[in-house]
TORNU-533826 format. One record per residue (C-alpha): chain; x negated, y, z; residue number from 1. Coordinates in nm, 2 decimals, padded with zeros to 4 digits. Each point is the difference from the previous one (the first is absolute). Layout:
! residues N
<rec unit="A" u="X" v="Y" w="Z" pos="NUM"/>
...
This chain:
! residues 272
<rec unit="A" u="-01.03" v="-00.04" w="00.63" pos="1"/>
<rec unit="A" u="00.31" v="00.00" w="00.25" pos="2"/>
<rec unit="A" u="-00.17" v="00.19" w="00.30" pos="3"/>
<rec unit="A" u="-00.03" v="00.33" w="-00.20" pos="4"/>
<rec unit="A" u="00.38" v="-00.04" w="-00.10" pos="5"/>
<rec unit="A" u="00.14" v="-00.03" w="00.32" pos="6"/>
<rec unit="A" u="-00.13" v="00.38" w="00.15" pos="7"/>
<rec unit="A" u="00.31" v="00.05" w="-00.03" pos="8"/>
<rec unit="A" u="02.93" v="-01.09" w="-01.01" pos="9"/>
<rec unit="A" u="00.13" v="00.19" w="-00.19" pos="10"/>
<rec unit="A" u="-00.11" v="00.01" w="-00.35" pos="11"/>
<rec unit="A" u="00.07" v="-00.04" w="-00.35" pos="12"/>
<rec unit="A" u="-00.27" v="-00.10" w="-00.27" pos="13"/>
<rec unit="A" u="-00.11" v="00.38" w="-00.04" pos="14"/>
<rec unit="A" u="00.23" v="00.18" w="00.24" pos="15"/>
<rec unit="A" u="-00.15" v="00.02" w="00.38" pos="16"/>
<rec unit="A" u="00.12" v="00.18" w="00.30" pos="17"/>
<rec unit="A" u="-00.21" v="00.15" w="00.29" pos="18"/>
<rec unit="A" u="-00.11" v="-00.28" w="00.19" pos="19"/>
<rec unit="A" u="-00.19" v="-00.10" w="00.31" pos="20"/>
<rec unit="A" u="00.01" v="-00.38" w="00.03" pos="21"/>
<rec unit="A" u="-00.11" v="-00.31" w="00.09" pos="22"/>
<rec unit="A" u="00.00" v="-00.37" w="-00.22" pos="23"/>
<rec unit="A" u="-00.13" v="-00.36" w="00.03" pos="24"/>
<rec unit="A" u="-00.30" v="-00.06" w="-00.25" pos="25"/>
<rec unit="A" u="-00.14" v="-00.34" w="-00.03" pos="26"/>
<rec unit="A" u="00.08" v="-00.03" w="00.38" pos="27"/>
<rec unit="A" u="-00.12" v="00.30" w="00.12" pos="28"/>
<rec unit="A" u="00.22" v="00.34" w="00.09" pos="29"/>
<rec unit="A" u="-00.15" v="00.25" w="-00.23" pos="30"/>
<rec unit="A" u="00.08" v="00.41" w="00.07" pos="31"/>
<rec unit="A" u="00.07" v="00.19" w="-00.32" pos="32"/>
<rec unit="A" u="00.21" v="00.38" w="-00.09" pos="33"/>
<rec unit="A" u="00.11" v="00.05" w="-00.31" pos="34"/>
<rec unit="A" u="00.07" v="00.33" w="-00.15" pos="35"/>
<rec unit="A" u="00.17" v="00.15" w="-00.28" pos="36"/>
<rec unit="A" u="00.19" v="-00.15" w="-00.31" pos="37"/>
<rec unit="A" u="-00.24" v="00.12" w="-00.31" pos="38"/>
<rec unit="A" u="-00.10" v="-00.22" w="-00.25" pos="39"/>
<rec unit="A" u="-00.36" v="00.01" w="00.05" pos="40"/>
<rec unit="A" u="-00.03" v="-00.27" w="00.26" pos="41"/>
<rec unit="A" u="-00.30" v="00.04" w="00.20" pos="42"/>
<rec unit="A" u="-00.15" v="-00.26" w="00.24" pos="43"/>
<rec unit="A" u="-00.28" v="00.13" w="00.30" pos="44"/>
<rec unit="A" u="-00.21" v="-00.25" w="00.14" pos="45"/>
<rec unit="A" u="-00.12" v="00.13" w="00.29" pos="46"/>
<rec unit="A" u="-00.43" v="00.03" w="00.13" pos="47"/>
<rec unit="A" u="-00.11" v="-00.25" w="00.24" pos="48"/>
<rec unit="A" u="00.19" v="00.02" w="00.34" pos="49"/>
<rec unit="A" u="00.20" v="00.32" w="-00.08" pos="50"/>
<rec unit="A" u="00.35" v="-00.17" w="-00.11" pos="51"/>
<rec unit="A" u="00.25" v="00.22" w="-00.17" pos="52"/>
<rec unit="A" u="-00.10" v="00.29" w="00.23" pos="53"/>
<rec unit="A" u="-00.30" v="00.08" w="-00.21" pos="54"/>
<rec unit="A" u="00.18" v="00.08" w="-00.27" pos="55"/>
<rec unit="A" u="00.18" v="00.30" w="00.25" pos="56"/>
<rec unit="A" u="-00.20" v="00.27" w="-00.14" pos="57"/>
<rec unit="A" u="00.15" v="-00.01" w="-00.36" pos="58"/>
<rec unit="A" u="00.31" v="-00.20" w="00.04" pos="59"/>
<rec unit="A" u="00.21" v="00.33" w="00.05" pos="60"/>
<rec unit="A" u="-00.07" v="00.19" w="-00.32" pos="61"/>
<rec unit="A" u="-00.03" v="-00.30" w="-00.28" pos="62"/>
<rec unit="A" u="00.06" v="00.05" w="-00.34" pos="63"/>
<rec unit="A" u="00.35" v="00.04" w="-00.13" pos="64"/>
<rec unit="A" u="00.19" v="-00.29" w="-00.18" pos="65"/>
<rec unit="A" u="-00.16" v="-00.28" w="00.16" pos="66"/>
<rec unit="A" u="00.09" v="-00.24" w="00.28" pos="67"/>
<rec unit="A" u="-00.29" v="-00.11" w="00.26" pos="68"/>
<rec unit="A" u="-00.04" v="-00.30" w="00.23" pos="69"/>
<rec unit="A" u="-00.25" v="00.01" w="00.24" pos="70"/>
<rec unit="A" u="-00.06" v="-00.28" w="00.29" pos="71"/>
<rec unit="A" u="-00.19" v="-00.13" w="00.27" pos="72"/>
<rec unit="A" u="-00.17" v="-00.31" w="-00.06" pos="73"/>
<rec unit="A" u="-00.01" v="-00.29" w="00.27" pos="74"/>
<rec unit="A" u="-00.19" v="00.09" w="00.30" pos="75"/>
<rec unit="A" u="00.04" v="00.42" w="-00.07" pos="76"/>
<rec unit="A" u="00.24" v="00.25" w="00.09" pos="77"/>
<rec unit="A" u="00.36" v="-00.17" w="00.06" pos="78"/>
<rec unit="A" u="-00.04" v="-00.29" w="-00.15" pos="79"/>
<rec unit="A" u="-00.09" v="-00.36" w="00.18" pos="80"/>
<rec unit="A" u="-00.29" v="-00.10" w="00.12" pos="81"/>
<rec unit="A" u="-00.27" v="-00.21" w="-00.22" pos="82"/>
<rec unit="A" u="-00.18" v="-00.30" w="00.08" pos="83"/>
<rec unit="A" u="-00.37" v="-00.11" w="-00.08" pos="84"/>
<rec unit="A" u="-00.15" v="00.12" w="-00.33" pos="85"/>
<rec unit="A" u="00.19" v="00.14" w="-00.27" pos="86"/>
<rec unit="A" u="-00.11" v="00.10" w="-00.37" pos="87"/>
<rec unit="A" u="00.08" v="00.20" w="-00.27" pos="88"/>
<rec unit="A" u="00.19" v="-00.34" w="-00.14" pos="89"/>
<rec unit="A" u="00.21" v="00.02" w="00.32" pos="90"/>
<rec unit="A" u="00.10" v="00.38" w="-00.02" pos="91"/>
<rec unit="A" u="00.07" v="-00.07" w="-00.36" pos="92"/>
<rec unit="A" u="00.25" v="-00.23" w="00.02" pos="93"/>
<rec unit="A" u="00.15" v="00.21" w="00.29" pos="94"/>
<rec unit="A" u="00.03" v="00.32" w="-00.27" pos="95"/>
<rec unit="A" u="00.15" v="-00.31" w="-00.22" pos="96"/>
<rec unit="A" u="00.28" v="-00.09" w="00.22" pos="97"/>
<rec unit="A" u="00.06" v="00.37" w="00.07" pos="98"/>
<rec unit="A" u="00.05" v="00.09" w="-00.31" pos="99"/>
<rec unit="A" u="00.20" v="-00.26" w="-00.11" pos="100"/>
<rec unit="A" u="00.23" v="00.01" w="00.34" pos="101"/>
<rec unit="A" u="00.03" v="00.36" w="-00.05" pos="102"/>
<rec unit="A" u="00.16" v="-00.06" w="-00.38" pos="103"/>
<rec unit="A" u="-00.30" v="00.21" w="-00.17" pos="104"/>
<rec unit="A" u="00.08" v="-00.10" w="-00.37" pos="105"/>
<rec unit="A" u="-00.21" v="00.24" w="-00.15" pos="106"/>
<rec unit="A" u="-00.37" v="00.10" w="-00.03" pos="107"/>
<rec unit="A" u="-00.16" v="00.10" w="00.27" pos="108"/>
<rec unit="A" u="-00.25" v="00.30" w="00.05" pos="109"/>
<rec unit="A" u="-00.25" v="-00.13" w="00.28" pos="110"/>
<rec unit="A" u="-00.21" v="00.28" w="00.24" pos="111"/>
<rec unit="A" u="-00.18" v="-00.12" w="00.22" pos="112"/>
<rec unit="A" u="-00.29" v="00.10" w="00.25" pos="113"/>
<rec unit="A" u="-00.30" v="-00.18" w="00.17" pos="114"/>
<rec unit="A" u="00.03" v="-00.34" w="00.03" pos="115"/>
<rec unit="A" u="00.35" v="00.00" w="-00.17" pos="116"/>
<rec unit="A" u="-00.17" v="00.08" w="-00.31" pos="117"/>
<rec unit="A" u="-00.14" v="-00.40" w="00.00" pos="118"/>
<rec unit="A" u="00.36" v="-00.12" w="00.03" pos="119"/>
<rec unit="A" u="00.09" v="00.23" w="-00.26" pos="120"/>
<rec unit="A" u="-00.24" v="-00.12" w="-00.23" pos="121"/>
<rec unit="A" u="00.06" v="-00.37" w="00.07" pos="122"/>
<rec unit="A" u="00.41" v="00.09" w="-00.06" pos="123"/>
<rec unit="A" u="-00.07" v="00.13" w="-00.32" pos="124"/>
<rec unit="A" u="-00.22" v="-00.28" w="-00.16" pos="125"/>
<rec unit="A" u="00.27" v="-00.24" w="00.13" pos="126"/>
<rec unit="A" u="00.32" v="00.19" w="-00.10" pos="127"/>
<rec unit="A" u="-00.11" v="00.20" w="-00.29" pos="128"/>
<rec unit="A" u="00.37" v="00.04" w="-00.08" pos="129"/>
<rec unit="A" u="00.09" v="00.16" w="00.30" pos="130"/>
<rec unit="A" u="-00.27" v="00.28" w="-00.05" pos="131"/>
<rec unit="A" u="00.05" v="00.29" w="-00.20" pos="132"/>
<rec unit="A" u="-00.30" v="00.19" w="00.20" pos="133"/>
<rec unit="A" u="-00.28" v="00.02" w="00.28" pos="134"/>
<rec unit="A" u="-00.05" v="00.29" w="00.19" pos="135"/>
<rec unit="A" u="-00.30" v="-00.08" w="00.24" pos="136"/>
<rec unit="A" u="-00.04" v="00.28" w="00.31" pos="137"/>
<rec unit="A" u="-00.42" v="-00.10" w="00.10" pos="138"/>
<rec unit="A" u="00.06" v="-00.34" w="-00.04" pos="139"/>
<rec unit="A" u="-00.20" v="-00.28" w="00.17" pos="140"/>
<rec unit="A" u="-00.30" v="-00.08" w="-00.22" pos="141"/>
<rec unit="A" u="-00.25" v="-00.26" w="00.10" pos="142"/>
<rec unit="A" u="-00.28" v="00.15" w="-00.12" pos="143"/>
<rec unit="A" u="00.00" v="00.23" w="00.28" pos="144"/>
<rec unit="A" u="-00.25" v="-00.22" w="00.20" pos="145"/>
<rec unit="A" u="-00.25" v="00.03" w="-00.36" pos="146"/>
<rec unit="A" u="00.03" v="00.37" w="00.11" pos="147"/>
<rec unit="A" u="-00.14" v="-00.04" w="00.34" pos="148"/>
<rec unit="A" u="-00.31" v="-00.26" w="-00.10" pos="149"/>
<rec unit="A" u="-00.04" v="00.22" w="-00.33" pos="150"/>
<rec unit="A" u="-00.06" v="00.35" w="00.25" pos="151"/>
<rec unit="A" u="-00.17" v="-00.24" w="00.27" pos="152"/>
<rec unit="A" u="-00.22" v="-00.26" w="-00.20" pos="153"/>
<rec unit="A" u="-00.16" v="-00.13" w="00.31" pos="154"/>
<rec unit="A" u="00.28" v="-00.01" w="00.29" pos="155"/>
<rec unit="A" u="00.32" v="00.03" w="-00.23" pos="156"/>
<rec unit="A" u="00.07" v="-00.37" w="-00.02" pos="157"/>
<rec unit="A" u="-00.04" v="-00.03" w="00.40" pos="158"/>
<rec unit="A" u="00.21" v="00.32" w="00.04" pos="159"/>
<rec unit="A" u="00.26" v="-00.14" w="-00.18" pos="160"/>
<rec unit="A" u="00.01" v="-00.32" w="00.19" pos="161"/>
<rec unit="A" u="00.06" v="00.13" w="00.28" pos="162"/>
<rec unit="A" u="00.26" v="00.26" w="-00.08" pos="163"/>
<rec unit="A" u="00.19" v="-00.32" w="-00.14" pos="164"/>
<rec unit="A" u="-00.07" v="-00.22" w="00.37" pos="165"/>
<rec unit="A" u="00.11" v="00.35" w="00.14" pos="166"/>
<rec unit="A" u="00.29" v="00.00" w="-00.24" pos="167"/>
<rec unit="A" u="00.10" v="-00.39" w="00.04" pos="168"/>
<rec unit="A" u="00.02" v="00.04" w="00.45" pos="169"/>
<rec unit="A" u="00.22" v="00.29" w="-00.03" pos="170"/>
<rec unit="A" u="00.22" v="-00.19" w="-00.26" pos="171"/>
<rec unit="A" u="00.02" v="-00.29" w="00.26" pos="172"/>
<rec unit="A" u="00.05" v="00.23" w="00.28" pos="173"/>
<rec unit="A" u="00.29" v="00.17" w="-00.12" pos="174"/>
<rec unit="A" u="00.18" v="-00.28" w="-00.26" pos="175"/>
<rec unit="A" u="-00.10" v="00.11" w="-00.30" pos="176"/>
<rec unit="A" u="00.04" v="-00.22" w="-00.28" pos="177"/>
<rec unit="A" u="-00.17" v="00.13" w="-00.28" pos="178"/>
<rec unit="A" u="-00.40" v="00.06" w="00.14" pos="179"/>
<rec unit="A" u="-00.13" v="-00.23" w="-00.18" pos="180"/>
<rec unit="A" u="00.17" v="00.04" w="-00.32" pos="181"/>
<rec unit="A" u="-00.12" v="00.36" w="00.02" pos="182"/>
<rec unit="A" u="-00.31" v="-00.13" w="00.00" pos="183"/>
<rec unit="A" u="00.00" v="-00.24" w="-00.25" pos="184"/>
<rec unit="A" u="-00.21" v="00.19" w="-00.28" pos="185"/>
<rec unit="A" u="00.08" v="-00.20" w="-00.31" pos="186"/>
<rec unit="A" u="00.02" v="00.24" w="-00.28" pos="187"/>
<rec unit="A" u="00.31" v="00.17" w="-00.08" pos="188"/>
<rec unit="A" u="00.27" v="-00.12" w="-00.24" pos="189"/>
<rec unit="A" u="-00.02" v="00.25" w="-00.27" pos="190"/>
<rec unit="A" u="00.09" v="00.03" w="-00.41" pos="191"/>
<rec unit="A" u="-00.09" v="-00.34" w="-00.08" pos="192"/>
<rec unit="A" u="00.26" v="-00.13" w="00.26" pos="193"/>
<rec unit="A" u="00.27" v="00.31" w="-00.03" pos="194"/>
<rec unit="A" u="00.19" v="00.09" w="-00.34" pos="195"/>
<rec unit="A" u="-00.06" v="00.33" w="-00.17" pos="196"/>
<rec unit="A" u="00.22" v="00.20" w="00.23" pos="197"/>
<rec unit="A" u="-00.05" v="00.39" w="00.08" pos="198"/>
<rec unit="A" u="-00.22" v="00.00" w="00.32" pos="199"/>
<rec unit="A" u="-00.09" v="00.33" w="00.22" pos="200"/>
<rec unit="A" u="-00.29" v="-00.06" w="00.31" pos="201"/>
<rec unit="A" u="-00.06" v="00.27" w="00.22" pos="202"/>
<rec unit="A" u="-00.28" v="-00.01" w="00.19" pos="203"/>
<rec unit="A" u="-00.10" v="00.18" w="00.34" pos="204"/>
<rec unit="A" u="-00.34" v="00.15" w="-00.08" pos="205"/>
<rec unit="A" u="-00.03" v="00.29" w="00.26" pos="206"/>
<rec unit="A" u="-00.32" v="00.08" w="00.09" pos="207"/>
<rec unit="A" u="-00.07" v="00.07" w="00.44" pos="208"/>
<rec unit="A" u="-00.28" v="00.32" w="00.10" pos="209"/>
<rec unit="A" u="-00.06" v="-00.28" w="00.29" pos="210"/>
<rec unit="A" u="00.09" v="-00.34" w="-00.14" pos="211"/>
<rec unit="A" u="-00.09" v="-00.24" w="00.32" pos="212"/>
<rec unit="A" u="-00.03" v="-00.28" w="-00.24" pos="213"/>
<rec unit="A" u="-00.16" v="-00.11" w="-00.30" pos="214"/>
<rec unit="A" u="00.30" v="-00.08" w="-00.15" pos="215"/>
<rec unit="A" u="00.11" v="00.36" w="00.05" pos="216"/>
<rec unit="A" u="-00.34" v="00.17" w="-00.15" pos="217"/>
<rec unit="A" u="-00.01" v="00.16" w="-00.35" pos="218"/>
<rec unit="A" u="-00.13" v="-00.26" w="-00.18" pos="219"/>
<rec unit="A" u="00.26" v="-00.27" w="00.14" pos="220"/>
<rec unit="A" u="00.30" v="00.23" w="-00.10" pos="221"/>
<rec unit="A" u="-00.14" v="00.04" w="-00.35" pos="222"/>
<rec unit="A" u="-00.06" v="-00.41" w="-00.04" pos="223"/>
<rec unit="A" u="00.32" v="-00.05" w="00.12" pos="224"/>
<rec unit="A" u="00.16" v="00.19" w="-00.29" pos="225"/>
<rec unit="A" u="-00.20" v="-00.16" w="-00.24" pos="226"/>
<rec unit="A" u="00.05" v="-00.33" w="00.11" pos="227"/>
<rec unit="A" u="00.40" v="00.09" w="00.00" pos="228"/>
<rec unit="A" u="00.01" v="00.11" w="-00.33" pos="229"/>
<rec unit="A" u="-00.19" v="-00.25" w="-00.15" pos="230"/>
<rec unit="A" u="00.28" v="-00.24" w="00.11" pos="231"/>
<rec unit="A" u="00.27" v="00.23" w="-00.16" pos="232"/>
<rec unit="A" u="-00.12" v="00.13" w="-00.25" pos="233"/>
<rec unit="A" u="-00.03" v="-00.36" w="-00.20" pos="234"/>
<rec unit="A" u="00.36" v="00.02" w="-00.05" pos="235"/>
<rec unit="A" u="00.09" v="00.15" w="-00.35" pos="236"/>
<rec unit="A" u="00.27" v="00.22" w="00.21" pos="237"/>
<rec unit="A" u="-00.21" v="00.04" w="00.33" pos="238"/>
<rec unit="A" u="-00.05" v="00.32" w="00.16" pos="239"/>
<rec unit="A" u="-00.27" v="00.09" w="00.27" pos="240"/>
<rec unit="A" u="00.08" v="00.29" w="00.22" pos="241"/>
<rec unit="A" u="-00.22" v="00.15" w="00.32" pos="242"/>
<rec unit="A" u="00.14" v="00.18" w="00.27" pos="243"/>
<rec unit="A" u="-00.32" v="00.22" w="00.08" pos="244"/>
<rec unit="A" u="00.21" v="00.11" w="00.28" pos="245"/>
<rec unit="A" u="00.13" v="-00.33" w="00.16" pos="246"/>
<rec unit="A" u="-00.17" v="-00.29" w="00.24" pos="247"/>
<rec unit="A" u="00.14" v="-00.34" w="-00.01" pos="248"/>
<rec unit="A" u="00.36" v="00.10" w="00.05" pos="249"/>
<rec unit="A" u="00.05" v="00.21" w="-00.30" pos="250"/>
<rec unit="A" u="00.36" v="00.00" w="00.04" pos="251"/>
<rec unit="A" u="00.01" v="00.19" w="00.32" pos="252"/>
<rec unit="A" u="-00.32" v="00.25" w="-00.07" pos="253"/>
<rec unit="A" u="00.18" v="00.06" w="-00.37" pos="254"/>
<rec unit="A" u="00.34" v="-00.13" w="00.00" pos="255"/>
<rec unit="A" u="00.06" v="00.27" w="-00.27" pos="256"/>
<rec unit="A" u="-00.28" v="-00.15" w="-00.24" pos="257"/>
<rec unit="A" u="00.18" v="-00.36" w="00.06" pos="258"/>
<rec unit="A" u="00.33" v="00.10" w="-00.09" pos="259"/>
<rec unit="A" u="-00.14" v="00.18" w="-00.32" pos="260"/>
<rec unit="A" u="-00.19" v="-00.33" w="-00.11" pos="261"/>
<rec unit="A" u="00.34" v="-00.17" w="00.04" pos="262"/>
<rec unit="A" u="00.23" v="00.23" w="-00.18" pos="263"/>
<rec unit="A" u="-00.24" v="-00.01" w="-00.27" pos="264"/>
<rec unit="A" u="-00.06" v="-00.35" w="00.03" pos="265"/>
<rec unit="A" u="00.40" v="-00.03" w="-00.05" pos="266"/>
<rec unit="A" u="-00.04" v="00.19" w="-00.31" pos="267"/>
<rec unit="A" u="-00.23" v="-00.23" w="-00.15" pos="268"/>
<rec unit="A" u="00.17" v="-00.30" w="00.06" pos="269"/>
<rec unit="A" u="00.35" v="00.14" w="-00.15" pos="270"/>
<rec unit="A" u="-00.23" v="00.13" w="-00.34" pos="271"/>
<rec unit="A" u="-00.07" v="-00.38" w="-00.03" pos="272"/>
């Protein structure tokens, strides 16, 4: 549900500089940084809106040895403006063209939050050669809305509805491209479509003394962690962990808990 998110070159093939820069992408001018010249390449695709600026909260004190790009996809941050709908497809073949402009050579480890986690997921099952991890920060999962009608048997479908017409008007109000892939509910891609790679899903479970909504209430916050580790845990090398502490933006309410889960992320994928 995208309303309860929004409350808030000069390279060689593994040797990056410091860089805050801009490049053409399938047409579009896309905003990306990278930092550091490890050999842990690390790719952030960003939550839905937020750019390469929601990554600020961790993107000082990463893990040592590894180089990270981060960017803005079309119609966020710094980067161009979109135009009509876009999907997961779209963003995909934007992380594509990145990568390959960028002379990334070498297995990627992909975090991503929100709604980045779809694109992640799609990436993955199409380029299983270029992963050599997933690292999901509360990613987006569409059965958030079986959450609401589960809680709220009689008004939970009509609830949702119209927090997705709500959702949908301020999409069209302010150019954003991706409404109604957000809410586009199709199951997840998940084992069966992604190769037997080490996978770590964190998931924002804090509980609220006053939640306002039903989404927020005990019983929601506990669902949603079930429903998340279901997903991951069907991987032989998944790994469900919940930040009891965090909302939807674990990164910023436990940036330390995020950089542990990638350090020992890193671990698992140089053991391989």
């Amino acid at each position: 549900m995208f309303q309860k998110f929004l409350v808030s070159i000069c390279l060689c093939i593994f040797c990056f500089s410091v860089s805050a820069e801009s490049i053409i992408v399938n047409q579009a001018e896309l905003a990306y940084e990278i930092k550091g010249d490890g050999e842990n390449i690390i790719f952030f695709e960003a939550g839905a809106i937020s750019g390469m600026s929601g990554w600020d909260s961790i993107w000082g004190n990463l893990p040592p040895n590894t180089t990270a790009v981060r960017y803005s996809r079309r119609g966020e941050g710094k980067s161009s403006s979109c135009v009509g709908d876009l999907t997961s497809s779209d963003y995909v073949r934007d992380a594509e063209e990145l990568i390959t402009l960028l002379k990334i050579n070498k297995p990627i480890i992909y975090v991503s939050h929100s709604y980045g986690g779809k694109i992640a997921r799609e990436f993955a099952a199409k380029n299983p050669d270029k992963i050599s991890a997933l690292l999901f920060v509360d990613p987006s999962n569409p059965r958030d809305v079986e959450i609401i009608e589960k809680l709220d048997p009689i008004n939970g479908k009509e609830s949702n509805e119209k927090m997705k017409q709500t959702d949908i008007k301020m999409g069209e109000e302010n150019n954003w491209c991706l409404i109604n892939d957000i809410w586009d509910k199709k199951p997840s891609l998940g084992y069966g479509d992604i190769k037997n790679i080490p996978v770590t899903l964190i998931a924002g479970v804090k509980k609220f003394k006053n939640p306002e909504r039903l989404f927020d209430t005990d019983k929601a916050r506990e669902l949603w962690g079930e429903f998340q580790s279901e997903w991951v845990l069907k991987f032989p090398k998944g790994k469900a962990v919940m930040a009891n502490k965090s909302g939807h933006f674990v990164q910023n309410d436990e940036p330390e808990l995020v950089i542990t889960e990638l350090e020992k992320l890193i671990i698992r994928v140089n053991e391989n």
